[in-house]
C-alpha positions in Angstrom: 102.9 94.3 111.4 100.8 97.5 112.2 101.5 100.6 113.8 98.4 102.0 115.2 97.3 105.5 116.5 94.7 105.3 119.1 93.4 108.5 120.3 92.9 109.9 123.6 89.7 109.2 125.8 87.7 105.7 126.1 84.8 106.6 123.3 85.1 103.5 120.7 86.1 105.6 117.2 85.7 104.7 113.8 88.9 102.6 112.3 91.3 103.5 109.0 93.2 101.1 108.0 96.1 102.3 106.0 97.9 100.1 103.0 101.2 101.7 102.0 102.6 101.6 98.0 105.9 100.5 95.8 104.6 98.0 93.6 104.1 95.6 96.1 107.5 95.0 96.0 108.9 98.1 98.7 107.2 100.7 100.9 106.6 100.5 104.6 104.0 101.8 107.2 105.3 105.3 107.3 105.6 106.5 103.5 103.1 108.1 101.4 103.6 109.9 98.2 105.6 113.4 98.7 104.7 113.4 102.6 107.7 114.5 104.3 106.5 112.9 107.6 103.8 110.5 107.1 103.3 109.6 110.6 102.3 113.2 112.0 99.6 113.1 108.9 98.1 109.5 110.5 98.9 111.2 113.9 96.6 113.9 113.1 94.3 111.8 111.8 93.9 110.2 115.2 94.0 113.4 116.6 90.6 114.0 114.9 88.7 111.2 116.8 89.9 107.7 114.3 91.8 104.9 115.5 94.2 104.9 112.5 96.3 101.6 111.7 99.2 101.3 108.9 99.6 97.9 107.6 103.1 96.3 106.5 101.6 93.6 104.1 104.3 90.6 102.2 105.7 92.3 99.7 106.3 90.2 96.4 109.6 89.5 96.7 108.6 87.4 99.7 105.0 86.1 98.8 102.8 86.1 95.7 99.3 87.2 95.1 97.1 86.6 97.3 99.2 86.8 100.0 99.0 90.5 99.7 95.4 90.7 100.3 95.0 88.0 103.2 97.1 90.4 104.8 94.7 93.1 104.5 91.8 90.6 105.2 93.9 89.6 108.5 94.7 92.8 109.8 91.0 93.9 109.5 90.0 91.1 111.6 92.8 91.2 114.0 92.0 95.4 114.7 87.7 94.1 115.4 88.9 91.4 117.6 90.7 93.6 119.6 88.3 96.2 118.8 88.0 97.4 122.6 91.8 97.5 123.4 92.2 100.1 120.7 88.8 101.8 121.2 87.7 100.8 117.7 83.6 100.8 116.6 83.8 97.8 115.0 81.0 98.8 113.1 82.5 101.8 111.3 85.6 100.5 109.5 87.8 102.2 106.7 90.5 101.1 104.1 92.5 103.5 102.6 95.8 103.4 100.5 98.0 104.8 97.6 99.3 102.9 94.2 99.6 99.0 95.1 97.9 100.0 98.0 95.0 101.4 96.6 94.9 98.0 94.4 94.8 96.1 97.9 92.5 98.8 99.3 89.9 98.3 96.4 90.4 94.8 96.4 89.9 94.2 99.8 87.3 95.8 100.2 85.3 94.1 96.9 86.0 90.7 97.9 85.8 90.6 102.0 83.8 87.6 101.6 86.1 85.8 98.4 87.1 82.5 99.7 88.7 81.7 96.7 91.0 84.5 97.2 91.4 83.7 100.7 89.8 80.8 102.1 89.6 83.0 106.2 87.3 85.5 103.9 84.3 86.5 106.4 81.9 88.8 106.8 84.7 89.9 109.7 87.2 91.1 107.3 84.2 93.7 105.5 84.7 97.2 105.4 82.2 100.0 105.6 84.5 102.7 103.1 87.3 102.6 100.9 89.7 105.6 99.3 91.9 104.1 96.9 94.1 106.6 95.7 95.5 106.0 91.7 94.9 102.5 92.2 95.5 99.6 89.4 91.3 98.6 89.1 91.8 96.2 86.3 95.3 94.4 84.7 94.1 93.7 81.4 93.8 97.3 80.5 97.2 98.4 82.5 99.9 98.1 79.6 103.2 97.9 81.8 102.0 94.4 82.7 103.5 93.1 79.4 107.0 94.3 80.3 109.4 91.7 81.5 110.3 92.2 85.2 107.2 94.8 85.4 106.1 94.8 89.5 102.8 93.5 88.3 105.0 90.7 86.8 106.7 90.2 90.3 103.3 90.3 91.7 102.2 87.1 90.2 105.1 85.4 89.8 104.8 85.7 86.0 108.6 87.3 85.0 108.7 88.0 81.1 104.9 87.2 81.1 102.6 86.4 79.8 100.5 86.2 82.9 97.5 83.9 83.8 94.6 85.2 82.6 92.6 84.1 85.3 94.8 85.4 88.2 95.1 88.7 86.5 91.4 89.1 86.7 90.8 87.4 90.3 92.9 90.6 91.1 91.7 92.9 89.6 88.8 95.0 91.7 86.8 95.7 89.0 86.3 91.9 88.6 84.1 91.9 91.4 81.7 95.0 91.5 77.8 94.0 92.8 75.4 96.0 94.4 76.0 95.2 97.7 80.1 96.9 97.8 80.7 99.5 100.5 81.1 103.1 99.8 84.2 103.8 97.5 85.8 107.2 96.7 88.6 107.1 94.1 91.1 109.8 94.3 93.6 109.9 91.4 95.9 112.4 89.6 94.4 113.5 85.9 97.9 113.0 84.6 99.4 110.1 86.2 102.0 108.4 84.1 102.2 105.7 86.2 98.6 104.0 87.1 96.8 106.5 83.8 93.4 107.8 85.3 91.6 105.6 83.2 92.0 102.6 85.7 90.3 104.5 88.7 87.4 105.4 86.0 86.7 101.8 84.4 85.9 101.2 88.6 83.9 104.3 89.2 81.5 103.4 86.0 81.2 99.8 86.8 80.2 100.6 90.7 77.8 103.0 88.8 76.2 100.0 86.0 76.4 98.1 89.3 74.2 100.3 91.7 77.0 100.8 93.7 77.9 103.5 95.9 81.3 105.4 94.6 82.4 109.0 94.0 85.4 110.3 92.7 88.0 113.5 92.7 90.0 113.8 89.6 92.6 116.0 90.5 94.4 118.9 87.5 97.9 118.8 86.8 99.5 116.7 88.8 101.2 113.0 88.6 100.8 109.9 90.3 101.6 110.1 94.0 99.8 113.8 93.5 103.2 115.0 92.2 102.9 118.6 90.1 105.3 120.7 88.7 105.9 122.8 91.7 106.3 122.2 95.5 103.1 123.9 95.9 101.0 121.8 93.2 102.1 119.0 94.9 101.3 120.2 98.5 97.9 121.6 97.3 97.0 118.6 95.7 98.0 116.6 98.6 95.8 118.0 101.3 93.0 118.3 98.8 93.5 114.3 98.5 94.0 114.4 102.9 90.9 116.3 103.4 88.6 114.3 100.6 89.8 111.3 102.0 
């Protein structure tokens, strides 16, 4: 399911696909982090010349890894073949997405061409950019993933753990960092307690080993989901995050 913003006129814009949070397990299109309205912030974004598209993928309780991702993977192919209904440049194509949907975001856009992980992959389903905001980049350094019922746990179907090795790393993003990626910024909180920074810069340093095009913003004193002490940390680090992205 997508909502989509198309903006006025009949130019073809560049696409952003959106990928909501919760732990794979909850979320929906219209929820982001302490947005009060998160449909006037994609509404704007339209407003500024992107068709903008927010993707309600199967959450875990439903499906298991991969499903998550073919969803991406669909969605990205389903917006391009309907590319001039929406007035979408087909050509100029954007993921972008918070927590779990960072993961899916950074994922997606590393392995557009993974049959393994999804045996539709296609040069279709590849993205130009990617901002994955605090995003898991690799499960063997997260440490929740050991505790029983933990949403990575859920994810994989692996309840009181330990989980397969293997699958673990097929998901992981920084798994599958070459030369040839599309441009990444990572956006993440410098004192998340949730997803710790660490993950989004064990990505940024292999896309750099790699040759890779990635840049980051590390941003002071707040949380994951850009939470700060204050209402107006939280709001200032939030637009920061809006306008970077």
């Amino acid at each position: 399911v997508l909502d989509i913003y198309v903006p006025a006129g009949n130019a073809r814009r560049p696409l952003v696909l959106y990928i909501h949070g919760g732990g794979w397990f909850a979320g929906h299109t219209r929820q982001s982090g302490a947005f009060a309205n998160f449909p006037r912030v994609l509404a704007a974004l339209a407003a500024e010349g992107f068709t903008v598209a927010s993707l309600e993928y199967r959450l875990s309780g439903e499906a298991r890894f991969p499903a998550q991702l073919r969803d991406v993977n669909a969605a990205v192919r389903f917006l391009r073949a309907n590319a001039a209904q929406y007035r979408i440049d087909p050509s100029r194509v954007g993921l972008w997405g918070g927590s779990a949907g960072g993961h899916l975001t950074a994922l997606a856009a590393l392995t557009c061409r993974n049959t393994a992980l999804d045996p539709a992959a296609a040069s279709d389903a590849c993205v130009q950019a990617a901002v994955p905001w605090y995003a898991i980049t690799d499960f063997a350094t997260m440490p929740r993933i050991a505790e029983p019922g933990s949403p990575e746990q859920r994810l994989f179907g692996c309840e009181g753990g330990p989980c397969d090795a293997p699958i673990t790393r097929d998901a992981s993003p920084v798994s599958h960092v070459d030369a040839s990626d599309p441009a990444i910024l990572l956006i993440h909180g410098v004192e998340d307690k949730v997803v710790p920074l660490a993950q989004s810069q064990e990505l940024e340093a292999a896309m750099k080993r790699a040759g890779a095009p990635v840049r980051s913003l590390y941003i002071a004193n707040v949380d994951h989901s850009f939470i700060g002490k204050t209402p107006q940390v939280t709001r200032h680090a939030s637009l920061q995050a809006i306008n970077a992205t």
